[in-house]
C-alpha positions in Angstrom: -32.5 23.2 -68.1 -30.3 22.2 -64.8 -32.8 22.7 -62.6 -35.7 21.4 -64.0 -33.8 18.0 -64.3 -32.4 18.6 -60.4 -36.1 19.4 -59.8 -37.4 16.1 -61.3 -35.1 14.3 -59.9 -35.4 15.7 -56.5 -39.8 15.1 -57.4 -39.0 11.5 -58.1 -36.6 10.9 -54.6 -39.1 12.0 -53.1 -42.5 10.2 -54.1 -40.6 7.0 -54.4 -39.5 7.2 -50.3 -43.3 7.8 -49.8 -44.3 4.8 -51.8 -42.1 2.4 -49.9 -43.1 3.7 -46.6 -43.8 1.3 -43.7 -47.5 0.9 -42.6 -46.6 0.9 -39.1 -48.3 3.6 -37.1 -47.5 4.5 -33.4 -49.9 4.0 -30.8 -51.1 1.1 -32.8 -50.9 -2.7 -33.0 -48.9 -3.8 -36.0 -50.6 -5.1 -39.0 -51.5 -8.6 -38.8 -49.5 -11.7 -40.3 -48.7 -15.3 -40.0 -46.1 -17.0 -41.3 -46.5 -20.3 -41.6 -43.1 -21.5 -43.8 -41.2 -22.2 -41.7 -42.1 -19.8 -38.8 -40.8 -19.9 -35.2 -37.8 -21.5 -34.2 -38.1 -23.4 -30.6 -35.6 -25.7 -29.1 -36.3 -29.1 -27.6 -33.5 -30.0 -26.1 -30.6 -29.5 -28.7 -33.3 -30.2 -31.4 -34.8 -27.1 -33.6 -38.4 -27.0 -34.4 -40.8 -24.9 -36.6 -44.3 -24.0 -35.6 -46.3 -21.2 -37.5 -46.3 -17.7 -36.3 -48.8 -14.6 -36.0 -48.2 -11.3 -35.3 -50.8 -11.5 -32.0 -48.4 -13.6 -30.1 -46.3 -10.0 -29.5 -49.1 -9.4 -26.2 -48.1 -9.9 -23.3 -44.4 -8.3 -22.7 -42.5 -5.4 -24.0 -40.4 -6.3 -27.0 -37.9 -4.8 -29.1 -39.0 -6.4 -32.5 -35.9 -6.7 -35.2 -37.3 -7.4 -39.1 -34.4 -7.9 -41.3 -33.5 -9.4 -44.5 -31.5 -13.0 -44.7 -28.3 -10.9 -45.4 -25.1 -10.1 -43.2 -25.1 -6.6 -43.9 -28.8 -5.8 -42.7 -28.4 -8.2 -39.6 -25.2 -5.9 -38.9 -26.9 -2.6 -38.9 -28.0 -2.4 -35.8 -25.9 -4.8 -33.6 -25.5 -2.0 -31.3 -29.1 -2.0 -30.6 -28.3 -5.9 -29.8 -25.4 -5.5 -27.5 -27.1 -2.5 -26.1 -29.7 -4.7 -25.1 -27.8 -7.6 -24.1 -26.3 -4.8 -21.5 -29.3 -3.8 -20.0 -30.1 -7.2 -18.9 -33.7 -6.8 -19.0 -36.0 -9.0 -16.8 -37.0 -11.9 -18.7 -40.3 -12.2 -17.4 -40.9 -9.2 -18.8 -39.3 -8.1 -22.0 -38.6 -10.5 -24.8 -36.3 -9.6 -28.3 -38.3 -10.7 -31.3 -35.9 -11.2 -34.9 -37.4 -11.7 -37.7 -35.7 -13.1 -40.1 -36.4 -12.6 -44.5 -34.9 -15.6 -45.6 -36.8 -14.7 -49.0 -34.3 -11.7 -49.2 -31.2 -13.5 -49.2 -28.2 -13.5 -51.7 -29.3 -16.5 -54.1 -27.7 -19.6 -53.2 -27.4 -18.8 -49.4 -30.9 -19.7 -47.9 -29.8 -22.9 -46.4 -27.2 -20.7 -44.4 -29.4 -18.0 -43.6 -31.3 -20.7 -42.1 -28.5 -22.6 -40.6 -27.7 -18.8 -39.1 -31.1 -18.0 -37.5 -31.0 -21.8 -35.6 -27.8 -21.1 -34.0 -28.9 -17.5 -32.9 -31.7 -19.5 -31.5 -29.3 -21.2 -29.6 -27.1 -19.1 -28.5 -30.1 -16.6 -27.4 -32.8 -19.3 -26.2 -34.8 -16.8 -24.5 -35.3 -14.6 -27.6 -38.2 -15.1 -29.8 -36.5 -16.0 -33.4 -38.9 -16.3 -36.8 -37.6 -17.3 -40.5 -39.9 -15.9 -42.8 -39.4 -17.9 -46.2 -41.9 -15.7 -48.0 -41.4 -12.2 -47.3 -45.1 -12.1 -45.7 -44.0 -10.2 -42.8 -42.4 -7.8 -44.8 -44.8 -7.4 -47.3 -47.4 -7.3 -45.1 -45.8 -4.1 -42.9 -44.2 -2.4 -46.3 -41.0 -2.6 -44.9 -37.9 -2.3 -47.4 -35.8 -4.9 -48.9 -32.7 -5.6 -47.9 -32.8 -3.3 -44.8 -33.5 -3.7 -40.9 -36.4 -2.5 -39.1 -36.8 -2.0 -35.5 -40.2 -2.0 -33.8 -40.3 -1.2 -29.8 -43.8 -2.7 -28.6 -45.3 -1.9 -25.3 -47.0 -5.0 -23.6 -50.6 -4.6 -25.0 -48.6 -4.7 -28.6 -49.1 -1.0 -29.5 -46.1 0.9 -31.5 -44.3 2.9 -29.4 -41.0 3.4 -32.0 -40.2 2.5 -35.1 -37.3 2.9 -37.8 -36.1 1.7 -40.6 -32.2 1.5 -41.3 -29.3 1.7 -39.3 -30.4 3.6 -35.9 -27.6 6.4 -34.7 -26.2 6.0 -31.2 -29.2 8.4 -30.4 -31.8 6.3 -31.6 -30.2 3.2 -29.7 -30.1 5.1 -26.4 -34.1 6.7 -26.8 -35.5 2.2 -27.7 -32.8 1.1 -24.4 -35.0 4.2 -22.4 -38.4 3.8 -23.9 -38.1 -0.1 -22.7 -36.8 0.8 -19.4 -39.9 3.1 -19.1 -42.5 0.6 -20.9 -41.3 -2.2 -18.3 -42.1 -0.6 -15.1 -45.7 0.5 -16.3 
């Protein structure tokens, strides 16, 4: 009787990590979406705006796109990745960060600070590319999970080149600091 429970149970881990699998596909461009509540974040001056968002603006340099939910422990996952980045002091013209931010998937009652957060990141990283998406269409529209982090390395036509979901190991933040460094001087 033991095992056939540990094999149900082992049946149902399985075909329920297969059912909230990604769509993303290497060698491919990501599925389309727009967001247009509230969107991207720009600065003018010290004054934050909102302007709608698609997925086809990623053309043009090689980015390390972050999806995440509006919560401090899936923004925290791979701050490694960040700083990593941050060291490597990639050329500008060149590479750009992209975070997407799930405000939909935020603790209730904390939207207005999950907001509040992804303006002052904004701020402080004026060169990044920062969305709020207040409707979970990004990550419905990719089949990412809730309340995780996703990382997405894009080469400058927009085509996958990495993907993961989760916390990435030191390994996995070495291989996306690499696979830039390679992307940028094709």
């Amino acid at each position: 009787m033991k095992t056939k429970q540990l094999i149900i149970a082992l049946s149902t881990a399985l075909f329920s990590n297969v059912l909230l699998a990604h769509n993303i596909q290497v060698n491919h461009p990501l599925p389309a979406v727009s967001v247009q509540k509230d969107g991207e974040i720009n600065l003018n001056g010290d004054k934050v705006q909102y302007q709608g968002w698609h997925s086809a603006q990623l053309v043009g340099k090689v980015r390390v796109v972050q999806h995440f939910a509006g919560r401090t422990a899936a923004k925290e996952k791979n701050e490694a990745l960040i700083q990593a980045i941050k060291q490597a002091g990639f050329d500008r013209n060149k590479y750009q960060t992209t975070s997407i931010i799930n405000a939909d998937d935020a603790v209730i009652g904390t939207g207005i600070f999950v907001k509040n957060s992804a303006e002052k990141g904004k701020k402080e990283n004026a060169h990044s590319q920062v969305i709020l998406d207040q409707q979970s269409a990004v990550k419905n529209a990719w089949q990412l999970r809730e309340k995780d982090s996703a990382v997405i390395v894009l080469d400058k036509t927009g085509k996958v080149q990495f993907v993961a979901e989760g916390k990435l190991s030191a390994e996995h933040v070495k291989e996306v600091i690499d696979l830039v460094g390679k992307l940028l001087k094709q």
